[in-house]
N, CA, C and O atoms as CSV, one atom per row, in Angstrom:
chain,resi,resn,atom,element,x,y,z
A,1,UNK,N,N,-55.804,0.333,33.561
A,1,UNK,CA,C,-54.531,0.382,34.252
A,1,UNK,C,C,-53.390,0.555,33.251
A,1,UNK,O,O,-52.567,1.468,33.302
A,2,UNK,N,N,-53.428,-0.451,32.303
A,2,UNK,CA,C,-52.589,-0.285,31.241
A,2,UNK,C,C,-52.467,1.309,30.494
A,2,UNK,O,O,-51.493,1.903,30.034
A,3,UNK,N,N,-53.781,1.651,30.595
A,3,UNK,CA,C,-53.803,3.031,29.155
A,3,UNK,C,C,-53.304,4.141,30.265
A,3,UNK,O,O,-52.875,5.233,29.894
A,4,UNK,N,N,-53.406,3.716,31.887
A,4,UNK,CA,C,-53.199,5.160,32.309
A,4,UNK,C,C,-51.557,5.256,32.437
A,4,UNK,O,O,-50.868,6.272,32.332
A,5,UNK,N,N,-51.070,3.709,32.732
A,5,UNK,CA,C,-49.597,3.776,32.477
A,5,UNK,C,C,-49.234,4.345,31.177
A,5,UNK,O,O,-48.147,4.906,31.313
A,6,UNK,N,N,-49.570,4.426,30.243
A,6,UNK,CA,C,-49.311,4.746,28.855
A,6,UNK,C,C,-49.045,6.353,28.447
A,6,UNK,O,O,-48.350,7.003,27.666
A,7,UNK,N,N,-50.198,6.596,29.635
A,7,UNK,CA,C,-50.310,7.888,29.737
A,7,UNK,C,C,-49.549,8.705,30.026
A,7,UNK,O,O,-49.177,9.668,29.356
A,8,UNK,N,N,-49.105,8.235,31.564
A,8,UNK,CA,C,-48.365,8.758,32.669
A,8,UNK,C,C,-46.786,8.621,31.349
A,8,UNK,O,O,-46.293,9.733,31.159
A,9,UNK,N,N,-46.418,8.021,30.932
A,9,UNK,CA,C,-45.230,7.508,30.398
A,9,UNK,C,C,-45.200,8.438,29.163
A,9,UNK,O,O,-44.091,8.600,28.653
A,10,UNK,N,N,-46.343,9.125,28.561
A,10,UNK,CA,C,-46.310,10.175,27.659
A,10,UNK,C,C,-45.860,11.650,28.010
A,10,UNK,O,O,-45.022,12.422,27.542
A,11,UNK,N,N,-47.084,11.721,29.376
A,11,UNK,CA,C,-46.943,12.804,30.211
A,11,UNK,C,C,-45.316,13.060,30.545
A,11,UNK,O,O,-44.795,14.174,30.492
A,12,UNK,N,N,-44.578,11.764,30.916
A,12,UNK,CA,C,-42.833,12.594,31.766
A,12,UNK,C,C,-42.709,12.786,30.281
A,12,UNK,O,O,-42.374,13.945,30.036
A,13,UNK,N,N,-42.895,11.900,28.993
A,13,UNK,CA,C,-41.715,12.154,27.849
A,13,UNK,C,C,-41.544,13.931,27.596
A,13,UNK,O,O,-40.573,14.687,27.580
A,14,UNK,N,N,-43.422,14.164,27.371
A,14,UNK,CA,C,-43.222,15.428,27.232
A,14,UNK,C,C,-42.864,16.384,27.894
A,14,UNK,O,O,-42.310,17.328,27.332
A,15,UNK,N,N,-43.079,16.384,29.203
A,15,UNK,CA,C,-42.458,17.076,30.328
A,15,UNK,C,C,-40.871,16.730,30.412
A,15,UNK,O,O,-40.374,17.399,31.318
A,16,UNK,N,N,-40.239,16.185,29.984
A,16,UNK,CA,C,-38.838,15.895,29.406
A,16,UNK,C,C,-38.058,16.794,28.897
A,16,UNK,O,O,-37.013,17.353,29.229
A,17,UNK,N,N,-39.405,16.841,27.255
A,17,UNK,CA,C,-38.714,17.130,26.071
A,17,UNK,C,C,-39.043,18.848,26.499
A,17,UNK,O,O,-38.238,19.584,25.929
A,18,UNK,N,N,-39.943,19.520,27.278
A,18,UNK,CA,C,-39.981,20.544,27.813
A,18,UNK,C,C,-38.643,21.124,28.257
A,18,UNK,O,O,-37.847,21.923,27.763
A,19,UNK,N,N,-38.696,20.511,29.226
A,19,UNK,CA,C,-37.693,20.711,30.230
A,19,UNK,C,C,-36.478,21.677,29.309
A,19,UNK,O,O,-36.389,22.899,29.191
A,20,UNK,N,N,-35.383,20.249,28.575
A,20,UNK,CA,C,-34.388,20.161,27.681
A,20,UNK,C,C,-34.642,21.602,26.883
A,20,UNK,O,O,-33.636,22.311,26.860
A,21,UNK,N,N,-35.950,22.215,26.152
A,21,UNK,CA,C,-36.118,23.103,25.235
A,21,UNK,C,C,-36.072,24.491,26.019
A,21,UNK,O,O,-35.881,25.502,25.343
A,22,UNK,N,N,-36.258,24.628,27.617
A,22,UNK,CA,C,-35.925,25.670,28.335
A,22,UNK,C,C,-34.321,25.931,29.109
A,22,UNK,O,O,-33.928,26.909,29.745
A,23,UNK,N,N,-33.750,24.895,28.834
A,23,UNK,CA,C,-32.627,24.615,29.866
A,23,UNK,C,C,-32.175,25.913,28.462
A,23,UNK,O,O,-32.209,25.881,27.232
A,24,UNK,N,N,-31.656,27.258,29.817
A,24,UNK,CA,C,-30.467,27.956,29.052
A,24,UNK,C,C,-29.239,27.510,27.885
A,24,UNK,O,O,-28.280,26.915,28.376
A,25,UNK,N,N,-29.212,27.688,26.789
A,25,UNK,CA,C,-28.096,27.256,26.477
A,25,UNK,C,C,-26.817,27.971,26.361
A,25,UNK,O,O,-26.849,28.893,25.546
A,26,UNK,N,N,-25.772,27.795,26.925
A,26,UNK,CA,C,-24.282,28.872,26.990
A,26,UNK,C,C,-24.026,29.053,25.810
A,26,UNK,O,O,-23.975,28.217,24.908
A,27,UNK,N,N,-23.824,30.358,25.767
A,27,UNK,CA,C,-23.449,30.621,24.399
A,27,UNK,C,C,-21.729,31.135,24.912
A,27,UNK,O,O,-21.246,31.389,26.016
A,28,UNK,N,N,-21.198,31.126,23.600
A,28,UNK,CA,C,-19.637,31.336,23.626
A,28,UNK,C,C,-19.156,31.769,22.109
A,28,UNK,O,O,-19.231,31.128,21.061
A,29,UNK,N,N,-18.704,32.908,22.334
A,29,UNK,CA,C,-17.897,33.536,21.321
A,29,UNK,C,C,-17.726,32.830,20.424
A,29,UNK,O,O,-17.556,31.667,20.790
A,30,UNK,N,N,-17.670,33.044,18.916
A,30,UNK,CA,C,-16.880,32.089,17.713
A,30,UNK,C,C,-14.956,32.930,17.688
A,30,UNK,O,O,-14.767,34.129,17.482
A,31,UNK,N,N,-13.930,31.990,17.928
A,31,UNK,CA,C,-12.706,32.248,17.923
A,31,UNK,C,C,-12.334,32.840,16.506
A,31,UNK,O,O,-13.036,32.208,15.718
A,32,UNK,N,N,-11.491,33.838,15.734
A,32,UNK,CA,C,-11.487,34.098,14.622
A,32,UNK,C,C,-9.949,33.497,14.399
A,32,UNK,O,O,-8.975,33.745,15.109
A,33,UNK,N,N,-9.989,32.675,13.270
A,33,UNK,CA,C,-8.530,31.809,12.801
A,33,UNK,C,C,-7.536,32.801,12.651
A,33,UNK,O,O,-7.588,33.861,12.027
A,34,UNK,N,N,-6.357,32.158,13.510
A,34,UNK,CA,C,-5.088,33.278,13.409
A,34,UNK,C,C,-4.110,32.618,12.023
A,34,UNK,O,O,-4.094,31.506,11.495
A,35,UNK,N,N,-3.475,33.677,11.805
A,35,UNK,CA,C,-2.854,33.393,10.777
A,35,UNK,C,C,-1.861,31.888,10.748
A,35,UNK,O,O,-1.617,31.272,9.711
A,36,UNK,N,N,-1.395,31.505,12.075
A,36,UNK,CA,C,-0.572,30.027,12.530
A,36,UNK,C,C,-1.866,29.079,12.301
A,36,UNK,O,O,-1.621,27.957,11.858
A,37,UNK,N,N,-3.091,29.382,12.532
A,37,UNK,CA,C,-4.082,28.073,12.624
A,37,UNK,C,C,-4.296,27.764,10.686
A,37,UNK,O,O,-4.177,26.694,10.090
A,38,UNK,N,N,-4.628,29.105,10.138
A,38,UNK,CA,C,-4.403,28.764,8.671
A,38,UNK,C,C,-3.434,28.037,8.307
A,38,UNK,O,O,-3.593,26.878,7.922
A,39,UNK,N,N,-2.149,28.702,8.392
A,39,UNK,CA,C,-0.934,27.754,8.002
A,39,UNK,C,C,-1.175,26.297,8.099
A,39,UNK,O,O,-1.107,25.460,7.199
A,40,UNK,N,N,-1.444,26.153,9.243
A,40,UNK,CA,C,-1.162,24.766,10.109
A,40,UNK,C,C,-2.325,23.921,9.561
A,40,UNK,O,O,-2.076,22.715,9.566
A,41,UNK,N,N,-3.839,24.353,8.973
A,41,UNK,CA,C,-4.140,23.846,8.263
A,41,UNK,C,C,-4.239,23.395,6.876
A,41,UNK,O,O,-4.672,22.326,6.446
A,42,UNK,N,N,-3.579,24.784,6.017
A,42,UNK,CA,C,-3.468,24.251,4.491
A,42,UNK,C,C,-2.016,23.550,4.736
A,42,UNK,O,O,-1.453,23.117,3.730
A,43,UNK,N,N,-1.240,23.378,6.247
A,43,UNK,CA,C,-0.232,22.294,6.034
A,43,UNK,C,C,-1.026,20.630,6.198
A,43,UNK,O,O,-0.779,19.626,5.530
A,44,UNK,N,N,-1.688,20.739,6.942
A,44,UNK,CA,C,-2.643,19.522,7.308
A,44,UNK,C,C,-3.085,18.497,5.611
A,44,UNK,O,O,-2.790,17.409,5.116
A,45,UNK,N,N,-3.817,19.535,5.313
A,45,UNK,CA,C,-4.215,19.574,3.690
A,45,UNK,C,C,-3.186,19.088,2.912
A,45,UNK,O,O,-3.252,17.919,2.532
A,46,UNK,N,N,-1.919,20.021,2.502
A,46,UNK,CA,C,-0.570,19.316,1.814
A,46,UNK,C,C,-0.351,18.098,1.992
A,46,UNK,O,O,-0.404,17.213,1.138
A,47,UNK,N,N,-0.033,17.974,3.379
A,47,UNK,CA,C,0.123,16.548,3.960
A,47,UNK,C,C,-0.840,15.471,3.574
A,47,UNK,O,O,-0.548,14.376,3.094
A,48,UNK,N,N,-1.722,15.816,3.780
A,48,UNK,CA,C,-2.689,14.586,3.463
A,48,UNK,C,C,-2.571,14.607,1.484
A,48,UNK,O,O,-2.199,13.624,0.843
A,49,UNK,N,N,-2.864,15.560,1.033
A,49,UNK,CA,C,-2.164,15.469,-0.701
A,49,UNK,C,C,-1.273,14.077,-0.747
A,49,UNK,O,O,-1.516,12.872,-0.826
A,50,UNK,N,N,-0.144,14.890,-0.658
A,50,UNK,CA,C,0.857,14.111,-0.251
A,50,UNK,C,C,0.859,12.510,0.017
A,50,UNK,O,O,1.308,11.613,-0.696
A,51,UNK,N,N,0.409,12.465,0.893
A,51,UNK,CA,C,0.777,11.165,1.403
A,51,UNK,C,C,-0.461,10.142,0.299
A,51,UNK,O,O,-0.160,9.049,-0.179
A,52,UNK,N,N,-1.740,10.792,0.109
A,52,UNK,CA,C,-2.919,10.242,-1.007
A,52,UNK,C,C,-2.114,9.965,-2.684
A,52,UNK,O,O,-2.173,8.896,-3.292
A,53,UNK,N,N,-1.398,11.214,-3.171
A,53,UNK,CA,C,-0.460,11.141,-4.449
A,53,UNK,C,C,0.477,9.775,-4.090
A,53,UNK,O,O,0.494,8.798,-4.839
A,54,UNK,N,N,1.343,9.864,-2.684
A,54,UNK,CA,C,2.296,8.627,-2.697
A,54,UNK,C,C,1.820,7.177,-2.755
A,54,UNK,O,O,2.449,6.191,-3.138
A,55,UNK,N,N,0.223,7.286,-2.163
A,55,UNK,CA,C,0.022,5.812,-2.165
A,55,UNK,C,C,-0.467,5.515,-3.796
A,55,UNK,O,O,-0.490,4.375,-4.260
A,56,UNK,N,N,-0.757,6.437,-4.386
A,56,UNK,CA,C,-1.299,5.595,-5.775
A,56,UNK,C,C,-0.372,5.462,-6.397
A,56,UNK,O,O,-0.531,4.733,-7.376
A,57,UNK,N,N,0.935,6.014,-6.207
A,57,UNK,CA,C,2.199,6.245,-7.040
A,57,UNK,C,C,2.598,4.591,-6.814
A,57,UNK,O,O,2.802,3.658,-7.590
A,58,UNK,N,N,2.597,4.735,-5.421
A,58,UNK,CA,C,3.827,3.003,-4.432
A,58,UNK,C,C,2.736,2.162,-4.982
A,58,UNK,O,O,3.204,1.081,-5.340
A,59,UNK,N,N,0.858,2.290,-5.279
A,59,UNK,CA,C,0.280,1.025,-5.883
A,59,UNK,C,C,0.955,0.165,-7.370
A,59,UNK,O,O,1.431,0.558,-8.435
A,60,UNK,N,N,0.758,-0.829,-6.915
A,60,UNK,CA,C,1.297,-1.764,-7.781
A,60,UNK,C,C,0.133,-2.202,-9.532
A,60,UNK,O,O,0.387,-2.431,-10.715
A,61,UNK,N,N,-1.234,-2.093,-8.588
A,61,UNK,CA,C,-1.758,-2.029,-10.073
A,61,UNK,C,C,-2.028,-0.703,-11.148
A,61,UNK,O,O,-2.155,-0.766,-12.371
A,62,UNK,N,N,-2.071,0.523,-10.260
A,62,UNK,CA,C,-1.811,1.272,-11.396
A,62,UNK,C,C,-0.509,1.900,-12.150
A,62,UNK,O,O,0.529,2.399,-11.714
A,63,UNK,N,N,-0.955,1.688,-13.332
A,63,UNK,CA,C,0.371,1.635,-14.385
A,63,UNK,C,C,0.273,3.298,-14.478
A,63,UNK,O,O,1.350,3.775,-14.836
A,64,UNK,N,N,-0.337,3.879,-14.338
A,64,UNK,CA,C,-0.241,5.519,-14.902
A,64,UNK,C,C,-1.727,6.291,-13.667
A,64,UNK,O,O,-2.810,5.751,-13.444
A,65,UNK,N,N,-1.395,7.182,-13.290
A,65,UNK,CA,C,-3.019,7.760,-12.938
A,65,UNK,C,C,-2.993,9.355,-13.391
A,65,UNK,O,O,-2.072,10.143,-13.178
A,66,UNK,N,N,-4.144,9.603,-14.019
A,66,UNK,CA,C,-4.349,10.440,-14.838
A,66,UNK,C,C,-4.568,11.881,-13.827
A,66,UNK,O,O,-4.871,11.672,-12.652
A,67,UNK,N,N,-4.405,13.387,-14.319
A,67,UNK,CA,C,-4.559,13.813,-12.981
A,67,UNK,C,C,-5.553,15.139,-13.875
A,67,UNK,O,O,-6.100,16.037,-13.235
């Protein structure tokens, strides 16, 4: 009784993992970066510079940081 439950409980997994490996998957275009999404990210980038340079600057234990 036990081994056929065991069974049965193998049987859905794989009939599961079936399933999932036939389900169509949507495919969708890759978007190509416009020249505003660049910007807007090497501004992202600056910014974060930025604000990483100010906190070691405003830290109190380092006396100098080497670059």
């Amino acid at each position: 009784m036990v081994m056929m439950g065991h069974q049965l409980e193998r049987l859905v997994g794989s009939l599961k993992s079936k399933l999932k490996s036939l389900k169509a998957k949507k495919p969708y275009d890759k978007m190509d970066k416009t020249e505003s999404m660049r910007v807007e990210i090497r501004s992202r980038r600056a910014q974060k510079l930025i604000a990483k340079n100010l906190k070691v600057a405003d830290s109190l234990g380092h006396k100098g940081y080497p670059f």
